[in-house]
Every structure is written in structure tokens, then in C-alpha cells.
C-alpha positions in Angstrom: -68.8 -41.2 126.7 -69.5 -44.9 125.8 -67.4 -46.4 122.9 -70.6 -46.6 120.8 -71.2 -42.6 121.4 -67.7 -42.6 120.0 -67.9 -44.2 117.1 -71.3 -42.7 115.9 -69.1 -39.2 116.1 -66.5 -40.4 113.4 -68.9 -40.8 110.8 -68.4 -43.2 107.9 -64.7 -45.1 107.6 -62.8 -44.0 104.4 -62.2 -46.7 101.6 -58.3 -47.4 102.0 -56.6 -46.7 99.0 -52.5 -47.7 97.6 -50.6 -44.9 96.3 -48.8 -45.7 93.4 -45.1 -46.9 93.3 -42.3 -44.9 92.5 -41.6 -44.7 88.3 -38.9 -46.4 86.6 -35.3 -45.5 87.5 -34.1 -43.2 84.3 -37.6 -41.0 83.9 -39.4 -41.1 80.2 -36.3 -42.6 79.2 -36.2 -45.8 80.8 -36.6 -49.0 79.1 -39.6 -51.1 80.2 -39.0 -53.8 82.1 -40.0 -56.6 79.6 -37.8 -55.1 77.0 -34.5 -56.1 79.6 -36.0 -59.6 80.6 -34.6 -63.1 79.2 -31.4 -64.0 78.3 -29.1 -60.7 77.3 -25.9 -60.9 75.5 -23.1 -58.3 77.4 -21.8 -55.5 75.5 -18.4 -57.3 75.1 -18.3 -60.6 74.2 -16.4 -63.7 75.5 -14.0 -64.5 72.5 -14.8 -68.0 72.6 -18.4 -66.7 72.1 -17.6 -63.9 69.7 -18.5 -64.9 66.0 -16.4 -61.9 64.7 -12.8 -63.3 66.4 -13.1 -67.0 65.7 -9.9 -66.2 62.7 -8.6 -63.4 64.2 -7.8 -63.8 67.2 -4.1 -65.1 68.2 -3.6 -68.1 70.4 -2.2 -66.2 73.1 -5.0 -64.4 74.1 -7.7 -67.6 74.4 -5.4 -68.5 76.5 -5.6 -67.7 80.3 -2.6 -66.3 82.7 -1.4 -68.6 85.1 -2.1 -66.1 88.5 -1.6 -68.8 91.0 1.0 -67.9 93.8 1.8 -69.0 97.2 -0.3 -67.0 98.8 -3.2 -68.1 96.6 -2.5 -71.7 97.0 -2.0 -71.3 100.5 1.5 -72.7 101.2 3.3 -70.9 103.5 6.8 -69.4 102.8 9.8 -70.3 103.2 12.1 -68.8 106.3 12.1 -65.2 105.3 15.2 -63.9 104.2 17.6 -62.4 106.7 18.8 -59.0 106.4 21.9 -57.2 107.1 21.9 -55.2 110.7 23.5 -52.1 108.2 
């Protein structure tokens, strides 16, 4: 057979078609996309953002906890301690 005896056999090409994409994550309960797009506040403010605090809350917690060690600073130790042989 010659490749245009082949071709002739096939008959006409199919039109290609897409299949659709998978649906939103969460089913008919999902929020749209546009809904969730843009700037969104979290659920729990930062209290130097939070409105309802600016009176309430005490100084100690706007400020932060000093978490820096040794380790984190990357100094090394001193000579480790020495134990007893008992």
C-alpha cells in the first residue's frame, strides 16, 4: 500500500477538542476565585493592626521576646564543662 492508499482509508480527521479542567477544590461549596483575590485580612490580627486592642492591650505583650542564643548568633561555646569519671 502507498501512503496515499493509506490515508484515503482513515476517512476524515476528527476536530480536536479540550476536556474541561477539574472543578474547584471544596465541590458546590467552594468560593469563586474572584471572591478570595486582592488584599485579605487574616483571621487574627496583628495587635499593632487590630483596632479592637489599641487600649487594651498591656505593654508586655507588643513587646517581642528576646529568643536570641548562642547558637542562634553563631558563637561557639565555651570549653564544655567537665564531668566527674563517677
Amino acid at each position: 500500500m502507498s501512503d496515499q492508499d493509506q490515508e484515503q482509508d482513515l476517512g476524515p480527521r476528527p476536530e480536536p477538542e479540550t476536556e474541561p479542567g477539574p472543578g474547584n477544590p471544596g465541590g458546590v461549596d467552594a468560593v469563586p476565585e474572584p471572591a478570595m483575590a486582592g488584599d485579605v485580612e487574616p483571621h487574627d490580627l496583628d495587635p499593632d493592626h487590630n483596632p479592637a486592642v489599641d487600649e487594651a492591650l498591656p505593654e508586655e505583650m507588643k513587646t517581642l521576646e528576646d529568643t536570641r542564643t548562642k547558637a542562634t548568633e553563631g558563637e561557639e561555646d565555651d570549653e564544655p564543662e567537665k564531668e566527674s569519671p563517677a
